[in-house]
N, C-alpha and C positions, 0 to 999 in steps of 0.2 A: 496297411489298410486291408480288414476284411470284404472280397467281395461275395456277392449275395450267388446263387447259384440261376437267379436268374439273368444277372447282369454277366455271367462268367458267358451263360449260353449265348447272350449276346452278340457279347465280343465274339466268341466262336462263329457267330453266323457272317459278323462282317468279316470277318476273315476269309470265311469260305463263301464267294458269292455264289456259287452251283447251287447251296443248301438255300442262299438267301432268297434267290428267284423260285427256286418250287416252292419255297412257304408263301411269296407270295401267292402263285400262280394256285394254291392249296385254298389261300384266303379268298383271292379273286371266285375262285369257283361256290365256295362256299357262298358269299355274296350274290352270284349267279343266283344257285339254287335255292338261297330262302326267296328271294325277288319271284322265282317261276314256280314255287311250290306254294307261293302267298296269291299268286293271281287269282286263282278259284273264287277265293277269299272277299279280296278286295274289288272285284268284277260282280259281286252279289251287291256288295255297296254300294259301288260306281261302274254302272251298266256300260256307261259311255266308252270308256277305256277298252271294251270289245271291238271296237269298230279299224282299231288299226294302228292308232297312235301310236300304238307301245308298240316296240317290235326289236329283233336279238339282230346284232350283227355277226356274221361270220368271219372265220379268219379268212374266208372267198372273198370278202366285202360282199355278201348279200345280204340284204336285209329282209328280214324273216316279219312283218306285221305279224301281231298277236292277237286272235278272237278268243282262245284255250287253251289250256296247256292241262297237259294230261302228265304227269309222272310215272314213269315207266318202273316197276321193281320200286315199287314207295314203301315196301313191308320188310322186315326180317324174319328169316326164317326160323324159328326158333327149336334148333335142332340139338346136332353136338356141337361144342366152343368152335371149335374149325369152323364149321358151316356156316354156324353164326355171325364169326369175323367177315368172312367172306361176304354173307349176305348185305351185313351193313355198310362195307367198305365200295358198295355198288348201289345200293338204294338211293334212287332220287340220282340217279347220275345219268340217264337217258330222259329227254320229257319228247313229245307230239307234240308238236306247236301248231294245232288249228290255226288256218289264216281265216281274213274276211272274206276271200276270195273262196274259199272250199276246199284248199287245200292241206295235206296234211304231210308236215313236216317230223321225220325225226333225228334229233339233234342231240348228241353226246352235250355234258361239258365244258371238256377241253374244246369245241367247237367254236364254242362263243367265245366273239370276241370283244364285245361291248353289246349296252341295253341301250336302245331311243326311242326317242319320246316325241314326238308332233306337242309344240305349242297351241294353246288355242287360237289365236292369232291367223299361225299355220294354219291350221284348219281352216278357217274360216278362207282365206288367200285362196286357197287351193280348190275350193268348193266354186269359191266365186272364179275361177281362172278356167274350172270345169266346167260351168254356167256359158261362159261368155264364149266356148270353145264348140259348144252345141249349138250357140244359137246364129252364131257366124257361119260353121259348118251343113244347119241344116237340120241337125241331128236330133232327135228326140231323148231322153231319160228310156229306157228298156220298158219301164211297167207303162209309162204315159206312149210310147209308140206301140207297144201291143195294145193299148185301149182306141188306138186313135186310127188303128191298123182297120180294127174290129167294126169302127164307127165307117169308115172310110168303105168296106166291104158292102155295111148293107144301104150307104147311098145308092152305090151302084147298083144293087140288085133292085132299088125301087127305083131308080130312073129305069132301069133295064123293063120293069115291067112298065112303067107310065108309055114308053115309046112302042111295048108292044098293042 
């Protein structure tokens, strides 16, 4: 029985598992990068997905939320063949992950080590657990307590002047 030279490659792979884990760990990444190089994309669609939900795990275990993602070296250089391999064998393999927080991340992608996602569900659980965590505590929302700051200032200043 003839076999095919893909099936030959195969077999070669399982035999050698060193080769078998970088292909995948080759493919994982690849998977990474269309996912963080399509967010631009699919965030012009569905604005929502900026707010957090999505977000990269690290091999730290930390979790990176996503507002952007910038790709780092996303072009080839188009030089001599040398340069050229080079350029593409790195393009799209650093991105900036803007969080919702303001912060900016950057992250290789041998880095990552999984993509997650907040259910809507989630969301909504977590807003409301937010909610009820203010209003037990005291606390205000940031834009509503600097409105309520502002309101609360010029009471004062006119009882201040009624008593003068």
């Amino acid at each position: 029985m003839e076999t095919t030279p893909i099936a030959a490659s195969l077999a070669h792979h399982v035999e050698e598992p060193k080769r078998t884990r970088e292909l995948r760990t080759l493919f994982w990444q690849n998977v990474v990068q269309a996912m963080l190089v399509s967010f631009p994309e699919r965030a012009a669609e569905c604005p929502e997905i900026t707010d957090g939900r999505l977000g990269v795990m690290t091999h730290g275990g930390e979790r990176i939320a996503i507002k952007g993602v910038v790709p780092l070296f996303s072009l080839s250089v188009p030089t001599n063949p040398e340069q050229r391999m080079l350029s593409v064998a790195v393009q799209c393999t650093v991105f900036e992950i803007h969080t919702p927080d303001g912060e900016v991340v950057t992250v290789p992608l041998e880095e990552i080590r999984g993509v997650h996602s907040l259910s809507e569900d989630l969301i909504e659980q977590l807003k409301a657990m937010s909610q009820a965590r203010q209003i037990e505590s005291g606390e205000e929302p940031f834009g509503f307590a600097a409105f309520t700051s502002m309101a609360r200032e010029q009471e004062v200043e006119i009882e201040d002047k009624r008593a003068k």
